[in-house]
N, CA, C and O atoms as CSV, one atom per row, in Angstrom:
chain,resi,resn,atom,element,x,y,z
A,1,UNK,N,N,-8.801,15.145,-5.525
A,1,UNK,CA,C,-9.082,16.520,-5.891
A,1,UNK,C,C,-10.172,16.502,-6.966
A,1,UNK,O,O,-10.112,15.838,-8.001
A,2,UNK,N,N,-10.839,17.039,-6.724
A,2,UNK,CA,C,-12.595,16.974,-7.472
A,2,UNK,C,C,-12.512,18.587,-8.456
A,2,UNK,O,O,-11.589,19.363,-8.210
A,3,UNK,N,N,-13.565,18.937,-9.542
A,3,UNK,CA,C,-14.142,19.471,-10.152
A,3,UNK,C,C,-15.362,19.876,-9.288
A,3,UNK,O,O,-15.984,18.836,-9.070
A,4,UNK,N,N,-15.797,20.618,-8.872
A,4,UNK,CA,C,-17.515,21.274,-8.490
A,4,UNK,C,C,-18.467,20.970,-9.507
A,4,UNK,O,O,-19.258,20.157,-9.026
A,5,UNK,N,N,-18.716,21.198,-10.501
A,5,UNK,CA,C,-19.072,21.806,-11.657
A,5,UNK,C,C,-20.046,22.506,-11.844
A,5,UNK,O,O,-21.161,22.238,-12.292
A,6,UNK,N,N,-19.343,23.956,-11.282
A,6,UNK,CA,C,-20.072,25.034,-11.240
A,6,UNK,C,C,-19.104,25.709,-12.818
A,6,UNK,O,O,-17.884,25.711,-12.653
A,7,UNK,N,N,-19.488,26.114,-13.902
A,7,UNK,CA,C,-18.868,26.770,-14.871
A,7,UNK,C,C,-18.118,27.848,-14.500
A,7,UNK,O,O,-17.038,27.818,-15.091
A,8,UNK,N,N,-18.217,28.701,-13.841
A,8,UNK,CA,C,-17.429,30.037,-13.278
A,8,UNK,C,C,-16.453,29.346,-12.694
A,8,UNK,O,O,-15.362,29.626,-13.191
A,9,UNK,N,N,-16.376,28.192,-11.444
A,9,UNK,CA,C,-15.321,28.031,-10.247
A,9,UNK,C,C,-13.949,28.021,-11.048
A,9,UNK,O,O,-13.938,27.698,-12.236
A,10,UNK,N,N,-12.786,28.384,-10.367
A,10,UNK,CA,C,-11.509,27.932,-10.995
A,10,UNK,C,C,-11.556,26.684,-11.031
A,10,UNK,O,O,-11.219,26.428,-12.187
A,11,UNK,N,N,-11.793,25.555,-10.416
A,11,UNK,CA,C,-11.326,24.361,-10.591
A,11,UNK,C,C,-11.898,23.624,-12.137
A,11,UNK,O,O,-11.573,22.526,-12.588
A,12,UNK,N,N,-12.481,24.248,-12.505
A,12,UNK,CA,C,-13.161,24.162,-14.479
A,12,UNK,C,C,-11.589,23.880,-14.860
A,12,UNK,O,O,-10.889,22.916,-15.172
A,13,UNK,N,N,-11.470,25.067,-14.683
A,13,UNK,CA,C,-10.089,24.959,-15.727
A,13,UNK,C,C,-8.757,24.924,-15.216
A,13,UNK,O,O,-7.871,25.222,-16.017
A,14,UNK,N,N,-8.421,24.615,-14.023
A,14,UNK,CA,C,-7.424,24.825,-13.431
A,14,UNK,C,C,-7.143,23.902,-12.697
A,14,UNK,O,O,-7.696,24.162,-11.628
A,15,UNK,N,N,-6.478,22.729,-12.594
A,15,UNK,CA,C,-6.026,21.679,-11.605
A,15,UNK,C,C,-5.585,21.727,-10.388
A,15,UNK,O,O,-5.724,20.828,-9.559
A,16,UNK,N,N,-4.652,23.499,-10.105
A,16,UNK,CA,C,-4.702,23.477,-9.159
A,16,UNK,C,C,-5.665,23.998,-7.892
A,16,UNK,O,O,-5.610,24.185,-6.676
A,17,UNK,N,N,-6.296,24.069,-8.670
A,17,UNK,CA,C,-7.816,24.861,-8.060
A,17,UNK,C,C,-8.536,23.960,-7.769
A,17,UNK,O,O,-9.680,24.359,-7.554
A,18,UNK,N,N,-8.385,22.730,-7.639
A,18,UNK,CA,C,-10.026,22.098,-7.602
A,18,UNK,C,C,-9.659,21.907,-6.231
A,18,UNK,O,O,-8.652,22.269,-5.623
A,19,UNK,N,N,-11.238,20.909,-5.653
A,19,UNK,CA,C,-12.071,21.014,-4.618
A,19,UNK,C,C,-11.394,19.851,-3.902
A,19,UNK,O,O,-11.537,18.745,-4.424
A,20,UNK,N,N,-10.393,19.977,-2.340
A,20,UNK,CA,C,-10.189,18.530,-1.677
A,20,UNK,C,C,-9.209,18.867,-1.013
A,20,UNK,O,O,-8.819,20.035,-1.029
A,21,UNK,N,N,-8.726,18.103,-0.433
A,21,UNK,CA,C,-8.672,16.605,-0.807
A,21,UNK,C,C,-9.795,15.311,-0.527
A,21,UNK,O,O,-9.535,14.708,0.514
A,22,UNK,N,N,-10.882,14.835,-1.210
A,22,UNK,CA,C,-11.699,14.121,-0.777
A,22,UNK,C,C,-11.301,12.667,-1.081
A,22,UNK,O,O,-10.662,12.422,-2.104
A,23,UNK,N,N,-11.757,11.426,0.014
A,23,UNK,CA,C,-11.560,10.016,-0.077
A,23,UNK,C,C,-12.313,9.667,-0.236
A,23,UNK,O,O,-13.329,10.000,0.375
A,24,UNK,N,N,-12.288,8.836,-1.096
A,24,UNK,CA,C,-13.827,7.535,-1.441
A,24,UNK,C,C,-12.933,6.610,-1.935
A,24,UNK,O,O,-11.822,6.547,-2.461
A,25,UNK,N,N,-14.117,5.709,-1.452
A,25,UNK,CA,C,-13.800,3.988,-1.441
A,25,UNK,C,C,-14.930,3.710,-2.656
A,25,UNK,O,O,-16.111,4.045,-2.573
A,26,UNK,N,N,-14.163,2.857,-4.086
A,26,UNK,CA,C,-15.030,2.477,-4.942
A,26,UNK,C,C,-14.584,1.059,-5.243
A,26,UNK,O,O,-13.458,0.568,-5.324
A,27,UNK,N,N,-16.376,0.302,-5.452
A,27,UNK,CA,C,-15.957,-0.858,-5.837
A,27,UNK,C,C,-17.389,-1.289,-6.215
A,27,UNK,O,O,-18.423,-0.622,-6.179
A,28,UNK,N,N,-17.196,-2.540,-6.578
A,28,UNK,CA,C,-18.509,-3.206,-7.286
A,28,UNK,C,C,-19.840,-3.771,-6.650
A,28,UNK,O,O,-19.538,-4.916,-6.315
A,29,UNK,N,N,-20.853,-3.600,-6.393
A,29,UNK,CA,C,-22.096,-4.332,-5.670
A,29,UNK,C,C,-23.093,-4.685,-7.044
A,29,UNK,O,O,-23.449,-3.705,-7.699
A,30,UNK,N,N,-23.492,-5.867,-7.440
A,30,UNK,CA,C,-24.823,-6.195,-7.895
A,30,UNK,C,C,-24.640,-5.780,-9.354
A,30,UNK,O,O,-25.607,-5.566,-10.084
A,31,UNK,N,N,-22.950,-5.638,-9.894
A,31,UNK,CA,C,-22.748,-4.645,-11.318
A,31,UNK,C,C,-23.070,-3.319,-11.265
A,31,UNK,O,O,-23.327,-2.715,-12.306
A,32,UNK,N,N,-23.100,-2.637,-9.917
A,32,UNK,CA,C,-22.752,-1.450,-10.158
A,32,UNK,C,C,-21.566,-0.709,-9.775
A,32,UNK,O,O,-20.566,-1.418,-9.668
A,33,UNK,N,N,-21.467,0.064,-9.627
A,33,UNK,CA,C,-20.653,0.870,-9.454
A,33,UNK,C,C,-21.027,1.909,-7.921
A,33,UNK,O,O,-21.803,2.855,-8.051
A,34,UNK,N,N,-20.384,1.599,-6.517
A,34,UNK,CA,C,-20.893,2.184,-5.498
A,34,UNK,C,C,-19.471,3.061,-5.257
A,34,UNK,O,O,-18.271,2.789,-5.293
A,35,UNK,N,N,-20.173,4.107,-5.025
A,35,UNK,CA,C,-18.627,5.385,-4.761
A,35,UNK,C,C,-19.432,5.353,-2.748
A,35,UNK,O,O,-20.622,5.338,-2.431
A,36,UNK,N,N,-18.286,5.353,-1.898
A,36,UNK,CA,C,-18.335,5.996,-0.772
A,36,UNK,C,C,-17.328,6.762,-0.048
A,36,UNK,O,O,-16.202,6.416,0.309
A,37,UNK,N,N,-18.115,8.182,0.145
A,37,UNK,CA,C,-17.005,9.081,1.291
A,37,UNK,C,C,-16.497,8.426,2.180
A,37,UNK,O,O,-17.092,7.578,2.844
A,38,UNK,N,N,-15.043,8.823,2.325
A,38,UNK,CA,C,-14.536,8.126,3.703
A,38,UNK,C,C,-13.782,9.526,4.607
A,38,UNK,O,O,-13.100,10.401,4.073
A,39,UNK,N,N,-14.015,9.466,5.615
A,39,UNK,CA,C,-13.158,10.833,6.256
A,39,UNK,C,C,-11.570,10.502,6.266
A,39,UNK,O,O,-11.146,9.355,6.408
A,40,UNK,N,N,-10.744,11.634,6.100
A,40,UNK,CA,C,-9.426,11.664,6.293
A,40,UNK,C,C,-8.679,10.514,6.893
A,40,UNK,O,O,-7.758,9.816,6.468
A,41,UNK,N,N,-9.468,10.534,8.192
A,41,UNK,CA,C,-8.995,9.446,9.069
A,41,UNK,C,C,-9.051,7.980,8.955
A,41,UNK,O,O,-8.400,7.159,9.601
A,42,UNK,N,N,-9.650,7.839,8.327
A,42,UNK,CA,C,-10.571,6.295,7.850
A,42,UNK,C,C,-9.826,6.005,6.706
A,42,UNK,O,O,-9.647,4.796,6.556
A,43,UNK,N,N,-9.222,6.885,5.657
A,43,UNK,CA,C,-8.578,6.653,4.745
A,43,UNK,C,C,-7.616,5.372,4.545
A,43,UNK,O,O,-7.810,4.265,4.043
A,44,UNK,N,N,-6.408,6.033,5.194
A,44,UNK,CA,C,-5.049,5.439,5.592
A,44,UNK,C,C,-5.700,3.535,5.897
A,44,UNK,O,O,-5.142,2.503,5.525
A,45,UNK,N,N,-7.022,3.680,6.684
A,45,UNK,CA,C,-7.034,2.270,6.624
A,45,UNK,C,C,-7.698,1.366,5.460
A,45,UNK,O,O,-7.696,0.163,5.197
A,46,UNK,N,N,-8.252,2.494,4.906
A,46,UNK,CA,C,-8.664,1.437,3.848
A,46,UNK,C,C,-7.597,1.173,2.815
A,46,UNK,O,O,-7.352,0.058,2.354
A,47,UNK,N,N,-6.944,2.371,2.469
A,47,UNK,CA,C,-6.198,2.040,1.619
A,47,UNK,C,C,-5.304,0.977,2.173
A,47,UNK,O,O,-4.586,0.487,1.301
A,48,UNK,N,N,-5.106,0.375,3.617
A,48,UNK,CA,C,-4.145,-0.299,3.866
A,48,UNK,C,C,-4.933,-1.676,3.539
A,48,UNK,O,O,-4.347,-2.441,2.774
A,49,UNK,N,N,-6.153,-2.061,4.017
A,49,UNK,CA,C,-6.847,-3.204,3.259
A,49,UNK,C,C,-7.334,-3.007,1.984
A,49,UNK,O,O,-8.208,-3.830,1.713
A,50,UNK,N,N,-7.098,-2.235,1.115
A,50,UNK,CA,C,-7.573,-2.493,-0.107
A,50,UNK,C,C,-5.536,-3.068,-0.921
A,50,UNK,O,O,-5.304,-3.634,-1.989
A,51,UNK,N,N,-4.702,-2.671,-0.024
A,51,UNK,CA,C,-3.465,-3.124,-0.730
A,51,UNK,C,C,-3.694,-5.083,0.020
A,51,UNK,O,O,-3.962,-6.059,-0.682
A,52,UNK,N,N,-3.571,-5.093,0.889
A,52,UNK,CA,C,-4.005,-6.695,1.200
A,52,UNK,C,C,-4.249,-6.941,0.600
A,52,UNK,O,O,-3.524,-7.497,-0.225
A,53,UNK,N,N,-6.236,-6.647,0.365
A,53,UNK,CA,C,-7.014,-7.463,-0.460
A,53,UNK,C,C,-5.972,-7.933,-2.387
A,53,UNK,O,O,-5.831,-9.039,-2.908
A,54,UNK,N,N,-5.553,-6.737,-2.816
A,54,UNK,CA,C,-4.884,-6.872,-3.823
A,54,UNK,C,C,-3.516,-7.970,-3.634
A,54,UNK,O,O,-2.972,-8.562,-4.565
A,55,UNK,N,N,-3.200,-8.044,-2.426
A,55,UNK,CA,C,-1.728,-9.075,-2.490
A,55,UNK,C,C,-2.389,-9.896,-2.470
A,55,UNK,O,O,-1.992,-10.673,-3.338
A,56,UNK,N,N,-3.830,-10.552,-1.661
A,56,UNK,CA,C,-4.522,-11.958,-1.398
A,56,UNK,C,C,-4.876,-12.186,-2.686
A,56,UNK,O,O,-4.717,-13.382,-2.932
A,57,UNK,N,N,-5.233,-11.658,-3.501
A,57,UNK,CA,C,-5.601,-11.715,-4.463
A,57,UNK,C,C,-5.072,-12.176,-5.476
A,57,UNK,O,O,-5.749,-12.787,-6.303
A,58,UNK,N,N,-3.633,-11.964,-5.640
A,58,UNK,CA,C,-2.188,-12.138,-6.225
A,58,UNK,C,C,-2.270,-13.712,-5.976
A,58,UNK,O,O,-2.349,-14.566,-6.860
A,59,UNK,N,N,-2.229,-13.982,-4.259
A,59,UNK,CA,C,-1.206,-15.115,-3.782
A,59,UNK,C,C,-2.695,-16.183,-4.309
A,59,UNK,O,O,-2.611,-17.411,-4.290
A,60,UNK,N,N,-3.633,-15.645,-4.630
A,60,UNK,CA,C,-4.564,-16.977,-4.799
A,60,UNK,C,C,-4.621,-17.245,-6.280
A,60,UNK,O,O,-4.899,-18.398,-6.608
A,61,UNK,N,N,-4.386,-16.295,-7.283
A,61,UNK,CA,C,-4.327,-16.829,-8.490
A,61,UNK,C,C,-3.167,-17.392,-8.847
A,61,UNK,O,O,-3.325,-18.380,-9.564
A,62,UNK,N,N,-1.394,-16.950,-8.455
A,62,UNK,CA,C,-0.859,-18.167,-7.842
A,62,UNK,C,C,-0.843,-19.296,-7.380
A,62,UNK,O,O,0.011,-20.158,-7.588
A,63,UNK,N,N,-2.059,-19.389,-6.531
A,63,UNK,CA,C,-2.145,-21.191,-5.885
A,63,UNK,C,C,-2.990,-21.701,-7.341
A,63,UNK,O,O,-2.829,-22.812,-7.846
A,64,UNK,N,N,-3.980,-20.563,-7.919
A,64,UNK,CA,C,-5.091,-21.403,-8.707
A,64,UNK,C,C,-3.772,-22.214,-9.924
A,64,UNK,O,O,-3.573,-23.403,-10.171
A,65,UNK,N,N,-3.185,-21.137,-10.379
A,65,UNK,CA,C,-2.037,-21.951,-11.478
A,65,UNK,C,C,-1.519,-22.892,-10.936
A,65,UNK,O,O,-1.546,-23.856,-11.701
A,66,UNK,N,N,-1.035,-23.129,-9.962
A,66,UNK,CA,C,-0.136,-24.196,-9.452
A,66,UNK,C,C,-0.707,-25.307,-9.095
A,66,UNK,O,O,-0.233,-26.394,-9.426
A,67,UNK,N,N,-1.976,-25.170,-8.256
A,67,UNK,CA,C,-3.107,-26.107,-8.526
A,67,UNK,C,C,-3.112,-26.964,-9.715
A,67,UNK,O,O,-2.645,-28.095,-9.846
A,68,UNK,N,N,-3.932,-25.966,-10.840
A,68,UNK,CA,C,-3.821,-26.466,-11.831
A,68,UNK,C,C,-2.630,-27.019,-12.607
A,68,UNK,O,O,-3.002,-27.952,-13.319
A,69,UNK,N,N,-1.374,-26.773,-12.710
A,69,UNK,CA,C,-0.145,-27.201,-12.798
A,69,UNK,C,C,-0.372,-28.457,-12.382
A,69,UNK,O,O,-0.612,-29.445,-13.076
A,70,UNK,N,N,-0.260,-28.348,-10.895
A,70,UNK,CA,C,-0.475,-30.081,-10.318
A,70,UNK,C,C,-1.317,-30.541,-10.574
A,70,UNK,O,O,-0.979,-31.706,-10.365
A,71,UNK,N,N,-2.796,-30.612,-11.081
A,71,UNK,CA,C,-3.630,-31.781,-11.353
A,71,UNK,C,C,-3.328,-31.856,-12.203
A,71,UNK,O,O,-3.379,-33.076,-12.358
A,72,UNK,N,N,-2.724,-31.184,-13.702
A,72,UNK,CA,C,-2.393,-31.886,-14.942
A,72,UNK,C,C,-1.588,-32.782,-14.834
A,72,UNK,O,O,-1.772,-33.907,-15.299
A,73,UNK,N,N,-0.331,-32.341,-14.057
A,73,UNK,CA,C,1.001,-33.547,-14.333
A,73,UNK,C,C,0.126,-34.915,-13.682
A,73,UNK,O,O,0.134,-36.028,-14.206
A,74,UNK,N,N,-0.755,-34.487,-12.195
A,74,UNK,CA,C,-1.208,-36.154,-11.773
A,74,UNK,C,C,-1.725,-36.685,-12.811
A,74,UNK,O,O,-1.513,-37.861,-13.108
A,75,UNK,N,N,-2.702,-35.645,-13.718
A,75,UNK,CA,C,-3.576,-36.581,-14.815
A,75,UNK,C,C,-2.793,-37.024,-15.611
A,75,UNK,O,O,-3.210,-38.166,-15.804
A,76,UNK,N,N,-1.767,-36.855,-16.320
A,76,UNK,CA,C,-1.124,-37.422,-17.139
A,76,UNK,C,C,-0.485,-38.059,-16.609
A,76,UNK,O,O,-0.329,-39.019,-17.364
A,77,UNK,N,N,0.440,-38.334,-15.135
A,77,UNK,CA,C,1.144,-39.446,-14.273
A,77,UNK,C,C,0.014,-40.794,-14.437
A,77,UNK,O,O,0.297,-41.916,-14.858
A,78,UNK,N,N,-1.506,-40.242,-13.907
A,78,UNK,CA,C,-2.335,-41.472,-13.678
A,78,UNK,C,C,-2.699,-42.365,-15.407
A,78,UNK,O,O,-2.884,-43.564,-15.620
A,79,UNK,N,N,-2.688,-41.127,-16.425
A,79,UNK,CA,C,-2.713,-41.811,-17.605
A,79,UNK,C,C,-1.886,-42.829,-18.113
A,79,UNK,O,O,-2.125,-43.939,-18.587
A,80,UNK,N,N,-0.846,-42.183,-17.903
A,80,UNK,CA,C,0.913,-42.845,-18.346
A,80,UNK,C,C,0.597,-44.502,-17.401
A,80,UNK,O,O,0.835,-45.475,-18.116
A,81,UNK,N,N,0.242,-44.763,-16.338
A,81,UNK,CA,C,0.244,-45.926,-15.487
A,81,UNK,C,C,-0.683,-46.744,-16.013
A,81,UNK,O,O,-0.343,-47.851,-16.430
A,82,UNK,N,N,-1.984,-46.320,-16.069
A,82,UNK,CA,C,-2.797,-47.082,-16.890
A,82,UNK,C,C,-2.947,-47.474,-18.075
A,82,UNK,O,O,-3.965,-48.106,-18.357
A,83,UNK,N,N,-1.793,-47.144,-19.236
A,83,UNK,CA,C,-1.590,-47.282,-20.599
A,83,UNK,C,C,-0.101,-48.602,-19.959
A,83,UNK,O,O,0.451,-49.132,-20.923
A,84,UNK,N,N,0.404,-49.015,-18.706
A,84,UNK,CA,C,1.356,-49.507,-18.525
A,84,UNK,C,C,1.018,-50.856,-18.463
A,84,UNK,O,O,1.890,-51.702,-18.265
């Protein structure tokens, strides 16, 4: 639900007045900031890959800790052997 910003419109001052329901898809290109319309219909799917992208996202900084988890203990396993 959008603002116009026309000074007279109700939606100035009134929340339930404003302009929509409109969808856009925002995200980052090159450090900026790209807003795009999406129609009604198109919605439902992005929002369904933009929740993915957010779980993949989850499950990989998960692996990155655990990763890292495991090469420390090897490095200190391989240290501990060579001090043996």
């Amino acid at each position: 639900m959008m603002k116009c910003g026309k000074a007279q419109c109700a939606c100035a001052s009134d929340p339930t007045k404003r302009h929509g329901p409109y969808f856009e898809l925002t995200y980052k290109a090159n450090g900026k900031t790209v807003n795009v319309k999406l129609s009604p219909e198109a919605a439902p799917l992005y929002r369904a890959a933009a929740q993915q992208y957010r779980k993949l996202k989850t499950l990989l900084n998960r692996l990155d800790k655990l990763s890292k988890t495991i090469l420390r203990h090897q490095a200190e396993l391989a240290e501990s052997k060579r001090h043996h």
